[in-house]
FITIMI-774470 format. One record per residue (C-alpha): residue number from 1; x, y, z. Coordinates in pm, whole numbers, plus 50000, padded with zeros to 5 digits. Each point is the difference from the previous one (the first is absolute). Layout:
BEGIN
<NUM, <X, Y, Z>>
...
This chain:
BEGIN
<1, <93412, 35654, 77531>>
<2, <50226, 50093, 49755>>
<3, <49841, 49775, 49725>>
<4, <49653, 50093, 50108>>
<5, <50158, 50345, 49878>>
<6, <50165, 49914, 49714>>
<7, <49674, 49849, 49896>>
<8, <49774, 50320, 50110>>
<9, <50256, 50223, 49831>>
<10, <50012, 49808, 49668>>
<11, <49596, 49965, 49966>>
<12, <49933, 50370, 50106>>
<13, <50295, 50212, 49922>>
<14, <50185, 50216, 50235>>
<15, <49752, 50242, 50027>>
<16, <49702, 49779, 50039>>
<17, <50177, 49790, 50333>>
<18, <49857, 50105, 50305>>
<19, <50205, 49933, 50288>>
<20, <49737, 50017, 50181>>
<21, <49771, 49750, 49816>>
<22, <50337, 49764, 49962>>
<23, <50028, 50009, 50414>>
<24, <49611, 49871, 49994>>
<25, <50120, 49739, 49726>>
<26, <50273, 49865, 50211>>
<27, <49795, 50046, 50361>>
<28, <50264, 50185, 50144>>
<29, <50034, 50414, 50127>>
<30, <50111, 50214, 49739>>
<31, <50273, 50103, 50265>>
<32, <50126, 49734, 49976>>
<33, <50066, 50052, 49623>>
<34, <50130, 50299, 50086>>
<35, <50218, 49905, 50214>>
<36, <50186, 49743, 49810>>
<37, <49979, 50213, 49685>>
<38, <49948, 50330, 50041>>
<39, <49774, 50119, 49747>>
<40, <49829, 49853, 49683>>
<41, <50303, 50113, 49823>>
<42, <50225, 49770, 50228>>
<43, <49713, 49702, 50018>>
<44, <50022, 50008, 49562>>
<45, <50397, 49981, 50039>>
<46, <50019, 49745, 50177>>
<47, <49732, 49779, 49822>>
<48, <50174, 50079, 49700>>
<49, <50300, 49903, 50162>>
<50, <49919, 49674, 50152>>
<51, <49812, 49891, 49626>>
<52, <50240, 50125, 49752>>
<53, <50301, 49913, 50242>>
<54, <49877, 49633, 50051>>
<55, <49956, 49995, 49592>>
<56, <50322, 50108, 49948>>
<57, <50144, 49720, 50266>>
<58, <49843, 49720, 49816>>
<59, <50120, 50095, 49654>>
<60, <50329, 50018, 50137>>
<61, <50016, 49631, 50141>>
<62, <49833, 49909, 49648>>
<63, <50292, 50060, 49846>>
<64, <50205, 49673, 49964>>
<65, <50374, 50029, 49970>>
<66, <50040, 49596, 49875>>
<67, <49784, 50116, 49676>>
<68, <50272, 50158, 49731>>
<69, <49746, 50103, 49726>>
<70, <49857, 50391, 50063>>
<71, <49698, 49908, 49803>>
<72, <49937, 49702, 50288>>
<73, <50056, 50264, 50274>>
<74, <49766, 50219, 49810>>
<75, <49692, 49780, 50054>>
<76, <50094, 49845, 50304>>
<77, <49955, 50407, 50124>>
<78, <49710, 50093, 49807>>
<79, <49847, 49660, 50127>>
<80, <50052, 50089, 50343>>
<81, <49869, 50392, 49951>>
<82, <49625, 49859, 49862>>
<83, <50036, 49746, 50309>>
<84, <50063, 50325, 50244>>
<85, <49747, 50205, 49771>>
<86, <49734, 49697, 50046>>
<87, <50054, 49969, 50399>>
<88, <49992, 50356, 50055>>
<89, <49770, 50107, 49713>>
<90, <50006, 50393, 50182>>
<91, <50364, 50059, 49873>>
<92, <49906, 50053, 49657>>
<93, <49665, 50162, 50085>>
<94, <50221, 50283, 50260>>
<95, <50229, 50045, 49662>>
<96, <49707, 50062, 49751>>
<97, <49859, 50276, 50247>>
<98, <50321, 50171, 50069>>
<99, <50152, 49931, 49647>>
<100, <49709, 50224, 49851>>
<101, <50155, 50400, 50138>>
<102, <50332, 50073, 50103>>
<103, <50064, 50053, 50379>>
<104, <50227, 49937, 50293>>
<105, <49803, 49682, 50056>>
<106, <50105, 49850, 49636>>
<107, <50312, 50179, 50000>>
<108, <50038, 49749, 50350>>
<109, <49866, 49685, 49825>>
<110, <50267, 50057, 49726>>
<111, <50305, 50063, 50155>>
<112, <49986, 49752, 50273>>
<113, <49809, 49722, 49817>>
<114, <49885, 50027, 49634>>
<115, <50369, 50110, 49912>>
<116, <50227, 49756, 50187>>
<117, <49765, 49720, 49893>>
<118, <50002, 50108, 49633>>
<119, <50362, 50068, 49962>>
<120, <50125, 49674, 50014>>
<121, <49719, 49828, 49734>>
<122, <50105, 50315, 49772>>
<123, <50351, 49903, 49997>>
<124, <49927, 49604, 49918>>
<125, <49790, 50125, 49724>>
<126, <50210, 50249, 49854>>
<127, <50292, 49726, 50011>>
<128, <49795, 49737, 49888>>
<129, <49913, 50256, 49733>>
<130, <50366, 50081, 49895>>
<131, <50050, 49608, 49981>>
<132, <49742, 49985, 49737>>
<133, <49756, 49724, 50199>>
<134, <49761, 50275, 50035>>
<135, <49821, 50303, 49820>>
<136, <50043, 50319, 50135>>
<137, <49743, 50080, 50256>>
<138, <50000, 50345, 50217>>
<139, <50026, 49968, 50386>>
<140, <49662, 50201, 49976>>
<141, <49820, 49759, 49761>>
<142, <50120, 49701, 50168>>
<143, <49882, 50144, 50344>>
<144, <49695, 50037, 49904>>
<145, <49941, 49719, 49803>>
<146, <50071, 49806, 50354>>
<147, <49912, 50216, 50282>>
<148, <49674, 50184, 49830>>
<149, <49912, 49719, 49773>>
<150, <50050, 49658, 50133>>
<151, <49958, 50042, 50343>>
<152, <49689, 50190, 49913>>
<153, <49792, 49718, 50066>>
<154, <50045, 49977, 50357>>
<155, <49944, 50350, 50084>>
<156, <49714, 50072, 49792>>
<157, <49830, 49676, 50095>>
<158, <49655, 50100, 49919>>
<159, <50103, 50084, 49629>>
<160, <50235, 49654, 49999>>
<161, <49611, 49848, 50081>>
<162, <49819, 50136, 49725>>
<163, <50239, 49936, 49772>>
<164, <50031, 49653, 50101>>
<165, <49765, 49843, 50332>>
<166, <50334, 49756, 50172>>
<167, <50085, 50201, 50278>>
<168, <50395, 50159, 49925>>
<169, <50119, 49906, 50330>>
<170, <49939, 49629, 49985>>
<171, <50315, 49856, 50029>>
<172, <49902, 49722, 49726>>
<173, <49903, 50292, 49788>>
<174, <50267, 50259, 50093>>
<175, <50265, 49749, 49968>>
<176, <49875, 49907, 49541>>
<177, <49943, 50371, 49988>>
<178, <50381, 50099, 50132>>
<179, <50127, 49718, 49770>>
<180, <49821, 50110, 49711>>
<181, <50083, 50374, 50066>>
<182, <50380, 49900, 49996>>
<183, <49957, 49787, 49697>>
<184, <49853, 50295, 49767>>
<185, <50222, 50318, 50137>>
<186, <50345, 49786, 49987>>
<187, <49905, 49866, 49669>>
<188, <49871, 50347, 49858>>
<189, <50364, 50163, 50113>>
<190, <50228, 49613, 49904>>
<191, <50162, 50088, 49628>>
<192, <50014, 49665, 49954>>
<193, <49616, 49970, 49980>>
<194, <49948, 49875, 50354>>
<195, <50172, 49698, 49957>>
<196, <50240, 49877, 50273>>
């Protein structure tokens, strides 16, 4: 249900979800989805919360405490983020509908997800920075360089298509496209010319 939701909420914005329609969808009484969530308001919460929160579980176990080098850590993470992005390609579409106006939706997605994930890849970047390994980059630029940019592909499918007909969630495909993703942003942000 709830990624049935997640998905319905990330194609047709907030707005355009019908519980109704969504009840049809999943063959069940929209009572039912009243019941367990209340209203729409409660049914987008908790879609939110069980994609985002699930997200933010698996780039937690991707970090690996035996690796001592931040710049490792850094793409082990990012690796694992375009994984989550790819498997659940209506994260990033949810985040470039509600990242377009300010509201208590966004305001939601922020404090409980965006930030806490964020925080922690700002800090290895500005101390990677401060080190000298790597230029300067702004939590903002680097976000969306990631988030908005490579994962792009998997939520805007259709586009990835046009641009290039091998289907972005082919795990063959997905897999050179994550590699070669990884190369190109940690070599454009290594001081040391990508070298390692």
């Amino acid at each position: 249900m709830l990624a049935a939701a997640l998905r319905a909420f990330a194609t047709h914005g907030y707005d355009g979800v019908s519980v109704n329609a969504l009840s049809r969808e999943l063959g069940v009484s929209h009572n039912l989805l009243h019941q367990r969530f209340g209203s729409k308001d409660g049914l987008w919460h908790a879609a939110v919360d069980w994609g985002f929160g699930g997200m933010a579980n698996e780039l937690a176990r991707a970090v690996d405490p035996t690796l001592a080098d931040p710049l490792d850590q850094l793409a082990l993470i990012l690796r694992r983020f375009l994984e989550v992005s790819a498997e659940r390609p209506e994260l990033v579409g949810l985040m470039n509908l509600e990242g377009r106006e300010r509201s208590d939706r966004l305001t939601y997605l922020y404090d409980h997800y965006v930030g806490p994930i964020t925080a922690p890849i700002f800090r290895v970047l500005e101390h990677l920075a401060a080190e000298g390994r790597i230029r300067p980059v702004s939590g903002r630029a680097f976000h969306f360089l990631v988030a908005h940019g490579a994962a792009s592909p998997f939520a805007l499918q259709a586009l990835a298509r046009e641009l290039d007909p091998s289907d972005p969630l082919d795990p063959v495909e997905r897999e050179a496209y994550i590699d070669m993703v990884l190369e190109v942003l940690l070599a454009g942000i290594r001081l040391d010319g990508g070298a390692r």
